[in-house]
N, C-alpha and C positions, 0 to 999 in steps of 0.2 A: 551512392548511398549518402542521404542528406545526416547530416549531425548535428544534432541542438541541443543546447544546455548539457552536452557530455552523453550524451543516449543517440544512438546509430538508430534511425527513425527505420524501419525495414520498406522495402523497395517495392513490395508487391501489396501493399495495402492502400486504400483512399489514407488521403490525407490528415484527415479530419480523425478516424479510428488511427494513423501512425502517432499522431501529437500525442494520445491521449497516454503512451510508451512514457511521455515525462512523467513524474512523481509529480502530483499539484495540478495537473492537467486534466482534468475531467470530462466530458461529453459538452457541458455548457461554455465551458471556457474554450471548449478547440470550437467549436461552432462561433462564438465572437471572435476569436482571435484570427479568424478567416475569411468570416465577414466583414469585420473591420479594414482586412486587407484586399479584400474584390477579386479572392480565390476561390475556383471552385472546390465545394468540399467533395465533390467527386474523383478532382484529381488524382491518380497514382502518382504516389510517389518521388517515384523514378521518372515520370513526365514533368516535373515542375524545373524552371529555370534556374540559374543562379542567384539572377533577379529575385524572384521569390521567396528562395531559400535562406536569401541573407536577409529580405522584410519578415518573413517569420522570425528567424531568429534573436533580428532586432524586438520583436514584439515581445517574445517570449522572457529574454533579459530582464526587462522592467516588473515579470512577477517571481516570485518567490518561490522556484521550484528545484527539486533533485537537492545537492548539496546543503542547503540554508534552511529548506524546509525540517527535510531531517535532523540537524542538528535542534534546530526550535522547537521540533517535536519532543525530543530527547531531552531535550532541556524542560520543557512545561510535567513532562512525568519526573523527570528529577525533583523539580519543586513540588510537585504533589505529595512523591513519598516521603520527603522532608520536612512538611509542617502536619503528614500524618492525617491526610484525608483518608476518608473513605475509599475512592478511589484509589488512591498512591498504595493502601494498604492492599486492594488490589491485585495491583500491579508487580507489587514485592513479593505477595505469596502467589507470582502468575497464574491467578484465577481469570473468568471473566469478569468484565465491569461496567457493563451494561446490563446488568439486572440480569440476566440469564440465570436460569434454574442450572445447578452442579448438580444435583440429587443424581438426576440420568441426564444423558447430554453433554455438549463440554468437553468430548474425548481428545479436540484437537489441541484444547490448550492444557487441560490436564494432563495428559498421556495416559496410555491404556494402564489400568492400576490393576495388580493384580489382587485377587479375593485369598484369603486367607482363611483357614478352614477355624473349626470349632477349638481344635487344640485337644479335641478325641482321636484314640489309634485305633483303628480298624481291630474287626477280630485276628487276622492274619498274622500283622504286625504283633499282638502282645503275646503269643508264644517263641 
């Protein structure tokens, strides 16, 4: 099982869809970063060398992923809710914040809310 940037890459995948497991690694960046190296992006996995595994790994070091990304991530909405964006303010009442419609929609970041009746009791209730 190859391991890079702290993420167990799984063994029965091409290559190319294993990289993409890092955080910052995307479809475009694992297709360069494998053609840069003169691997195929067919390869499983668990076919690749040690040889290869350590020139991936080396390639991967020089960008910014798993660890450091998240923290800078964390860090740029910290600044946002602090000088009181738009977004930041967002973020604090975890709403969306890419313009999405709340009205209906949004149940993943909202959570399911429950409806609240009129504040009338039934006939049954007021005897």
């Amino acid at each position: 099982m190859a391991r890079i940037a702290g993420v167990n890459l799984p063994n029965d995948k091409r290559i190319e869809i294993a990289l993409m497991y890092i955080m910052g690694i995307g479809a475009s960046t694992s297709g360069k970063i494998l053609d840069d190296l003169k691997i195929d992006r067919n390869t499983r996995t668990n076919r690749l060398n040690d040889d290869e595994v350590e020139r991936i790994r080396r390639k991967v070091e020089k960008l910014k992923v798993e660890g450091d990304l998240r923290i800078e991530t964390a860090r740029n909405i910290k600044r946002l809710k602090e000088i009181g964006t738009y977004v930041g303010t967002r973020h604090a009442k975890n709403l969306p914040v890419r313009g999405q419609r709340t009205k209906t929609n949004a149940r993943t970041k909202r959570g399911k809310r429950v409806t609240v009746g009129s504040g009338r009791k039934k006939a049954a209730e007021k005897t």
